[in-house]
TORLUM-306933 format. One record per residue: residue in one letter; z, x, y of N, C-alpha, C in turn; residue number from 1. Coordinates in nm, 4 decimals, m for minus. Each point is the difference from the previous one (the first is absolute). Layout:
BEGIN
<'A'; <Z; X; Y>; <Z; X; Y>; <Z; X; Y>; NUM>;
...
//
This chain:
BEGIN
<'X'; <2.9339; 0.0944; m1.5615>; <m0.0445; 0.0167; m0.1361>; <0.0411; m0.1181; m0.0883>; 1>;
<'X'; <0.0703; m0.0508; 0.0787>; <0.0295; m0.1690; m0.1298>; <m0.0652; m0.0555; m0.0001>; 2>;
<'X'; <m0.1312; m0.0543; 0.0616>; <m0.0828; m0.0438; 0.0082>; <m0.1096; 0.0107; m0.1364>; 3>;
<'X'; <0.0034; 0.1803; m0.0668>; <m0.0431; 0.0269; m0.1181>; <0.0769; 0.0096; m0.0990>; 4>;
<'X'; <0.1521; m0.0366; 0.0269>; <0.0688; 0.0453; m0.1007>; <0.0121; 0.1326; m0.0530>; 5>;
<'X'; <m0.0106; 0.0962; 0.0798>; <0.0297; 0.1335; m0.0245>; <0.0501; 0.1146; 0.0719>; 6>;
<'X'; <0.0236; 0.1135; m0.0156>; <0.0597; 0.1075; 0.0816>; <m0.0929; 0.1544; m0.0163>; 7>;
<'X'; <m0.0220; m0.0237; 0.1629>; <m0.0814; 0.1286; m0.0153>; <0.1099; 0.1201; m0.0524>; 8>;
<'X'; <m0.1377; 0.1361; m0.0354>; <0.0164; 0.0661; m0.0913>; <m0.0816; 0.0990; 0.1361>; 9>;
<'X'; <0.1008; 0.1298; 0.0322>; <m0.0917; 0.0852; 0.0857>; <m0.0185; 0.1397; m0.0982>; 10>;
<'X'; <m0.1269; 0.0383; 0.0262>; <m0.0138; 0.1261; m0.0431>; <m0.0063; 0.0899; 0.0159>; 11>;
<'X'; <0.0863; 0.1085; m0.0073>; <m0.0186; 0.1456; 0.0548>; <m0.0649; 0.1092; m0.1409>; 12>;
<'X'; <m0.0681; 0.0841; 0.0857>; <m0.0703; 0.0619; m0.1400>; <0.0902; 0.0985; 0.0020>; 13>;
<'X'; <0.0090; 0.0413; m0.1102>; <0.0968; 0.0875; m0.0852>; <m0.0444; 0.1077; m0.1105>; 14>;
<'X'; <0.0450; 0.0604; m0.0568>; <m0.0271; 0.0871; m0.1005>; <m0.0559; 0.0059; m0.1277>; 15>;
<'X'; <0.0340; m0.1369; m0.0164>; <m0.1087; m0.0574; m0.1413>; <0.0166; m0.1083; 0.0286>; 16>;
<'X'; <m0.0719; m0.1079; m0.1005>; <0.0086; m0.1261; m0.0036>; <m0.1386; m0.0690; m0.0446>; 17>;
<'X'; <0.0124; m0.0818; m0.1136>; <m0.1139; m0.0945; m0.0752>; <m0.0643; 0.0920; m0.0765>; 18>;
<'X'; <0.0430; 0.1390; m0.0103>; <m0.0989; 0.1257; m0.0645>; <m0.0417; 0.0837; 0.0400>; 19>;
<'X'; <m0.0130; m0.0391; 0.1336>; <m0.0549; 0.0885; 0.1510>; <0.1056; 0.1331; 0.0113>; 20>;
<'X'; <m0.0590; 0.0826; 0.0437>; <0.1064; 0.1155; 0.0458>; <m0.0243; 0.0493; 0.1388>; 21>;
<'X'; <0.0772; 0.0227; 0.0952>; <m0.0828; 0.0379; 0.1471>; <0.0294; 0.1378; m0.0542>; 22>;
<'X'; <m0.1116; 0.0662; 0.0710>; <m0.0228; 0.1101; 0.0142>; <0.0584; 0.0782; 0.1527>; 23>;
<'X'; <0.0378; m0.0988; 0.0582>; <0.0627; 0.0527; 0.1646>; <0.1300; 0.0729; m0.0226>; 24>;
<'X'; <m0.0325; 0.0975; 0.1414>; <0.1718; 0.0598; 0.0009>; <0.0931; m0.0739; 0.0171>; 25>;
<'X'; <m0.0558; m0.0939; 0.1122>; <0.0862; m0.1124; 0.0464>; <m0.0310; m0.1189; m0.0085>; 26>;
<'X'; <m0.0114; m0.0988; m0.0948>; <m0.0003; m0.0884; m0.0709>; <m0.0078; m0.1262; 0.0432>; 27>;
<'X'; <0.1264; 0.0003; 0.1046>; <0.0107; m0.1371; 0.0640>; <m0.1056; 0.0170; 0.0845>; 28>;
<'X'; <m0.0177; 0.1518; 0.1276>; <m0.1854; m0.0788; 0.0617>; <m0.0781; m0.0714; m0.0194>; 29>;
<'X'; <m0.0258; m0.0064; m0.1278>; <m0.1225; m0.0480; m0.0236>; <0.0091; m0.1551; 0.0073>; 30>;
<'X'; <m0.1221; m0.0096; 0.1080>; <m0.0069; m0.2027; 0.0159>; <0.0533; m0.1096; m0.1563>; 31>;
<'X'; <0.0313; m0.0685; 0.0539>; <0.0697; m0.0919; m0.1106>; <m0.1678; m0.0493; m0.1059>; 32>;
<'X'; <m0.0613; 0.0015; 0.1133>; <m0.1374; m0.0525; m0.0486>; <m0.0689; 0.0549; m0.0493>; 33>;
<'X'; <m0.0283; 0.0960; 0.0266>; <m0.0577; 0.1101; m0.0707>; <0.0635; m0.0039; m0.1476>; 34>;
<'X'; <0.1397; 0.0191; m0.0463>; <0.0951; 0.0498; m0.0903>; <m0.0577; m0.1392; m0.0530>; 35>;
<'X'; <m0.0280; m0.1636; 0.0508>; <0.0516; m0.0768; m0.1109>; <m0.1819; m0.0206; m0.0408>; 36>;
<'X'; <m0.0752; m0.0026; 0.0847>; <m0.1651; 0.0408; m0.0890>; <m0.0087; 0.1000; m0.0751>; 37>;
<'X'; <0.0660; 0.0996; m0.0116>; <m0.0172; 0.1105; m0.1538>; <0.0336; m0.0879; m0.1039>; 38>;
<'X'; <0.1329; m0.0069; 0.0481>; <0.0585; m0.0846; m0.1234>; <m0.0662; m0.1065; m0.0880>; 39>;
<'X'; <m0.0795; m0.0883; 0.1417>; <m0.0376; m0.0865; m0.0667>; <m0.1547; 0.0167; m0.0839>; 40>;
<'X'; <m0.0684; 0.1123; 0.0151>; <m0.0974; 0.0694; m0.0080>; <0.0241; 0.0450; m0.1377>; 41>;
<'X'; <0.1526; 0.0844; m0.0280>; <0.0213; 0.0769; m0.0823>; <0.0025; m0.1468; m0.1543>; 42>;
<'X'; <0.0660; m0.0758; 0.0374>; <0.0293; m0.0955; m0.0526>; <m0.1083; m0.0947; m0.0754>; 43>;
<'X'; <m0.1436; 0.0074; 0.0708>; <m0.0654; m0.0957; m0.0394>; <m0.0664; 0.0959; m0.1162>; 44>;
<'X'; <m0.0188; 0.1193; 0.0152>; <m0.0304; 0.1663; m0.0905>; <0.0917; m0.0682; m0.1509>; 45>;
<'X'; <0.1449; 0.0306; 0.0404>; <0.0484; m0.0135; m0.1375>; <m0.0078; m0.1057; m0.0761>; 46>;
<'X'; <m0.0255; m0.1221; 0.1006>; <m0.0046; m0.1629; m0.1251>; <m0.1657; 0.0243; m0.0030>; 47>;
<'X'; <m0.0675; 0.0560; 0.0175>; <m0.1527; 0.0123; m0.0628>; <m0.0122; 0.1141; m0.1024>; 48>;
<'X'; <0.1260; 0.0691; m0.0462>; <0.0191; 0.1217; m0.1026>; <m0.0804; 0.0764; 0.0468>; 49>;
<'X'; <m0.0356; 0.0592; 0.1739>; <m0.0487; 0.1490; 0.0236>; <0.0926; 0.0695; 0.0705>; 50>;
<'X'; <m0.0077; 0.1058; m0.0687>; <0.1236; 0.0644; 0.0719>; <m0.1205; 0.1212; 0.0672>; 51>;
<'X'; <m0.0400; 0.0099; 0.1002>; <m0.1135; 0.0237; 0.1246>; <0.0641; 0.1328; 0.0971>; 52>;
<'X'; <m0.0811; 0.0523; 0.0337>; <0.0483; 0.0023; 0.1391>; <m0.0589; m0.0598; 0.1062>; 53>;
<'X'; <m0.0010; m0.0528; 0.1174>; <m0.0050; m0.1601; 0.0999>; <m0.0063; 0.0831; 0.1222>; 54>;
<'X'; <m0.0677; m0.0478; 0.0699>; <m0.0156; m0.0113; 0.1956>; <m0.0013; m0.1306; 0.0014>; 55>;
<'X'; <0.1077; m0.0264; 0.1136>; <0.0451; m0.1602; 0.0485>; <m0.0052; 0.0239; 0.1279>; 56>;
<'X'; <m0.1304; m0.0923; 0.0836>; <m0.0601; m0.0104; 0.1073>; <0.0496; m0.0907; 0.0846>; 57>;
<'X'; <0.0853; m0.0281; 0.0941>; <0.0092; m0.1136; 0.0922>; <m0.0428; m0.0026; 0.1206>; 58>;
<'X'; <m0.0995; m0.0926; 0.0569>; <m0.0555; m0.0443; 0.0967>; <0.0440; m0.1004; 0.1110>; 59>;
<'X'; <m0.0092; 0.0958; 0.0771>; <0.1070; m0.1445; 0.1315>; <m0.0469; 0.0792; 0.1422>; 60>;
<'X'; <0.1697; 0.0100; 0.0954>; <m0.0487; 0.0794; 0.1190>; <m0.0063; 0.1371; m0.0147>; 61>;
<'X'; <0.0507; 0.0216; m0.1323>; <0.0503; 0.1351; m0.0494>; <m0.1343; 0.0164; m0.1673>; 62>;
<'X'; <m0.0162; 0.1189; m0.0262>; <m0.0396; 0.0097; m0.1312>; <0.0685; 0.1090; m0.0559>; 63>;
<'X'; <0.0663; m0.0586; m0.0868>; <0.0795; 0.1181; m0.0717>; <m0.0876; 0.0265; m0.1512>; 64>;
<'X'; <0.0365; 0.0864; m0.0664>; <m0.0951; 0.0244; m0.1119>; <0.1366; 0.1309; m0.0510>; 65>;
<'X'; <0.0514; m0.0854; m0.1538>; <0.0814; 0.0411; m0.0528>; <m0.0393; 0.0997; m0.1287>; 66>;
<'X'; <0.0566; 0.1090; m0.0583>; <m0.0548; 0.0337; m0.1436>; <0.1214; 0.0037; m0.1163>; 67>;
<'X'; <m0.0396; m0.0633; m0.0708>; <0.1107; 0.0223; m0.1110>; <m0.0929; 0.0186; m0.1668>; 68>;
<'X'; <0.1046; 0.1040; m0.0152>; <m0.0220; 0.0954; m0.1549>; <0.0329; m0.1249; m0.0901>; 69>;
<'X'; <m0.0890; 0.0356; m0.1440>; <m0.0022; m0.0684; m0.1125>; <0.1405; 0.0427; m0.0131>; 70>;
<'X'; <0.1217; 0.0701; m0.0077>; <0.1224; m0.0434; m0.0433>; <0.0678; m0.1124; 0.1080>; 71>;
<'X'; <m0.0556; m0.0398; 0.0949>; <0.0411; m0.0839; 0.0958>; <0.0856; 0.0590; 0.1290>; 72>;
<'X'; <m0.0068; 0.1137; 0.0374>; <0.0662; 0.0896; 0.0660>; <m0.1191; 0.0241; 0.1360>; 73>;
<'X'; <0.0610; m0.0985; 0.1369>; <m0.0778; 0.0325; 0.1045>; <m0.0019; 0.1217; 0.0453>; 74>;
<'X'; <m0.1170; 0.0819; 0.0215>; <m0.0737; 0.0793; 0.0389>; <m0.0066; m0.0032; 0.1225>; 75>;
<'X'; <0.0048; m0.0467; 0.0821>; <0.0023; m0.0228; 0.1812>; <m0.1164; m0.0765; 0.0354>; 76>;
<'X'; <m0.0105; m0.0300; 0.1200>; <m0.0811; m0.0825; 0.0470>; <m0.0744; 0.0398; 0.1782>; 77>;
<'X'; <m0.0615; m0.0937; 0.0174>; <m0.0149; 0.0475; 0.2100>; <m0.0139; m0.1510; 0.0718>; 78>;
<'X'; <0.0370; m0.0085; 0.0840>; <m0.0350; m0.1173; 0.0871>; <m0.1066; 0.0565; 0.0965>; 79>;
<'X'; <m0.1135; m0.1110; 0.0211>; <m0.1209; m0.0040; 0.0520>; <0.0189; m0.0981; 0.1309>; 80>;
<'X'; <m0.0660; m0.0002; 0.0963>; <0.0055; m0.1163; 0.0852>; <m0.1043; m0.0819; m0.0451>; 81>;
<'X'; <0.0077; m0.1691; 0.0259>; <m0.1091; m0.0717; m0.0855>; <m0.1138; m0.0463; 0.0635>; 82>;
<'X'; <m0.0948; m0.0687; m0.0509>; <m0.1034; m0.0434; 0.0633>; <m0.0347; 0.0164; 0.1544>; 83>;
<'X'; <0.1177; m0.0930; 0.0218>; <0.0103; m0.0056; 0.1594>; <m0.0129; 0.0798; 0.1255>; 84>;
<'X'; <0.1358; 0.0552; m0.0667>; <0.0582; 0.1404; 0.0837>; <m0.0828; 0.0948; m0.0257>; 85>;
<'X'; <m0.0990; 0.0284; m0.0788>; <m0.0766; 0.0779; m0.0337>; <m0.1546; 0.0263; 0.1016>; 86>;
<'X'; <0.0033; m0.1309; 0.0096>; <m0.1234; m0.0463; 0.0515>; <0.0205; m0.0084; 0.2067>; 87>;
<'X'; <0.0874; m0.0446; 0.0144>; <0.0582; 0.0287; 0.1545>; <0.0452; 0.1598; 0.0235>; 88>;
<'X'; <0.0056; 0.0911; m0.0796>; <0.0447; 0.1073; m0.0215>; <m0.1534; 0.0742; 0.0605>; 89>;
<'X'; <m0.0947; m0.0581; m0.1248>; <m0.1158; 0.0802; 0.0133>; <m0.0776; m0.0281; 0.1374>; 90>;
<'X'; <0.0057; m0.1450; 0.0727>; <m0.0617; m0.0641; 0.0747>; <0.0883; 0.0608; 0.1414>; 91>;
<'X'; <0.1407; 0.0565; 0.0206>; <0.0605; 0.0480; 0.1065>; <m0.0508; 0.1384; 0.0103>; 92>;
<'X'; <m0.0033; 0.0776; m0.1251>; <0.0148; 0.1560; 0.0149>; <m0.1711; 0.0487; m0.0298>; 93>;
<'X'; <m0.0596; m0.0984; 0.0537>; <m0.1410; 0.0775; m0.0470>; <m0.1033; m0.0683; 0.0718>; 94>;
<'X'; <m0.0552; 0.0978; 0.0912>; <m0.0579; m0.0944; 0.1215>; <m0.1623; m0.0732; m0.0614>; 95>;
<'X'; <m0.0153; m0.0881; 0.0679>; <m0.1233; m0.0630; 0.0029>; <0.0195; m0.0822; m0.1703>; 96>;
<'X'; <0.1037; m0.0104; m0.0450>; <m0.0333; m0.0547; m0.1133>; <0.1525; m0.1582; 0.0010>; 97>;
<'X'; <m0.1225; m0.1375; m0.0197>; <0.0854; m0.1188; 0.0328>; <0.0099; m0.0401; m0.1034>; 98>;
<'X'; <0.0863; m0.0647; m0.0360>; <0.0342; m0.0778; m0.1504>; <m0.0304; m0.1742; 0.0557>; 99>;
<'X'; <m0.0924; m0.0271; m0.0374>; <m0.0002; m0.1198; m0.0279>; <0.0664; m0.1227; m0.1026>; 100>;
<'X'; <0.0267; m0.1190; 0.0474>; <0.0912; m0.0867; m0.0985>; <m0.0772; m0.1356; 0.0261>; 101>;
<'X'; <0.0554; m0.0840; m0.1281>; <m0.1136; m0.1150; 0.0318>; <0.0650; m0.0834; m0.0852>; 102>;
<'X'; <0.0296; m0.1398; m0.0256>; <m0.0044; m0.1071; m0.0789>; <m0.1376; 0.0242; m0.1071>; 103>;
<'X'; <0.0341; m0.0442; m0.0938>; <m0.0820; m0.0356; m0.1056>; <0.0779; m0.1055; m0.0995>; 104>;
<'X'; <m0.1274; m0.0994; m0.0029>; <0.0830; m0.1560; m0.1021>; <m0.0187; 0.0450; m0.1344>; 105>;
<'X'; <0.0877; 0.0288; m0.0759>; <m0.0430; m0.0415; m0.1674>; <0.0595; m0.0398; m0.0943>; 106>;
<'X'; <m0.0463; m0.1051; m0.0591>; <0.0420; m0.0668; m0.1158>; <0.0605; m0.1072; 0.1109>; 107>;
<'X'; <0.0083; m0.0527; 0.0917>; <0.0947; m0.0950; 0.0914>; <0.0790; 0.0672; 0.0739>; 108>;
<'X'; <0.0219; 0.1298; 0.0047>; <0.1302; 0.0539; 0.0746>; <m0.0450; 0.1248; 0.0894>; 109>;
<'X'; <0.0223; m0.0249; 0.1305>; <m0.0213; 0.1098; 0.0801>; <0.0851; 0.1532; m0.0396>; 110>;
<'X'; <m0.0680; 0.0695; m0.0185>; <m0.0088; 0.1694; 0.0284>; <0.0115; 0.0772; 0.0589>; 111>;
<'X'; <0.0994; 0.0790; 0.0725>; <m0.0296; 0.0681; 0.1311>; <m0.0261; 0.1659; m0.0450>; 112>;
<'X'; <m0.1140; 0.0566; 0.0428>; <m0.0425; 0.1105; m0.0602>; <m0.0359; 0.0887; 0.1355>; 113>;
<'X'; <0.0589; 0.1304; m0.0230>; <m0.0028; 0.0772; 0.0724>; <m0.0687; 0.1500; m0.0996>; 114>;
<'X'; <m0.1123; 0.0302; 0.0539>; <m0.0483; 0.1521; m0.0451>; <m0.1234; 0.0151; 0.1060>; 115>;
<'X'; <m0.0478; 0.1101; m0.0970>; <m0.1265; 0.0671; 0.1117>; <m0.1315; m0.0610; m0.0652>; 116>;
<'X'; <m0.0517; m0.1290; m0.0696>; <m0.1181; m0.0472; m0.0557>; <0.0019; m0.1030; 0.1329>; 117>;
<'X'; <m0.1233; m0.0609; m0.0078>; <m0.0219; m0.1380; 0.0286>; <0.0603; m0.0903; 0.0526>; 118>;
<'X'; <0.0147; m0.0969; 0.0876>; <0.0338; m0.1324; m0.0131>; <m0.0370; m0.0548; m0.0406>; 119>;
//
């Protein structure tokens, strides 16, 4: 880290914090990541003066999809499996049906796309 001149900072989610309130029994479960996209979710709400209530969506290998109340107090959430895993999921457990994947160029930069349309 000297290299940036700084010291990491780890995060465990906790019971409140930035405004946020977990709503969990058990507090620390909850992914660090999950806990620090509310926050940062919750956060961009209050410097735009809405105080809302918010679904905070993250997309990866995982899809989680968070809810938090206009007092800022998470509501719970679910983890999804993502694109991927979704798609090898459907293509293992369900006969006669193949998922195709394919390169596609755009804008200059190859694409790798996997669904059930076209190549």
């Amino acid at each position: 880290m000297e290299l940036w001149d700084t010291t990491p900072q780890w995060v465990v989610s906790g019971l409140s914090e930035a405004g946020l309130a977990s709503g969990y029994d058990h507090p620390a479960r909850l992914g660090s990541d999950r806990w620090v996209a509310m926050i940062g979710a919750l956060q961009h709400l209050l410097a735009s003066n809405r105080q809302q209530p918010c679904v905070v969506v993250m997309v990866g290998t995982a899809v989680t999809v968070e809810a938090i109340d206009a007092s800022g107090r998470f509501l719970g959430g679910i983890i999804l499996p993502g694109h991927d895993i979704m798609l090898r999921a459907l293509e293992s457990g369900t006969a006669g049906l193949h998922v195709p994947t394919c390169l596609w160029r755009y804008q200059g930069q190859w694409l790798f796309v996997g669904g059930f349309g076209r190549c």
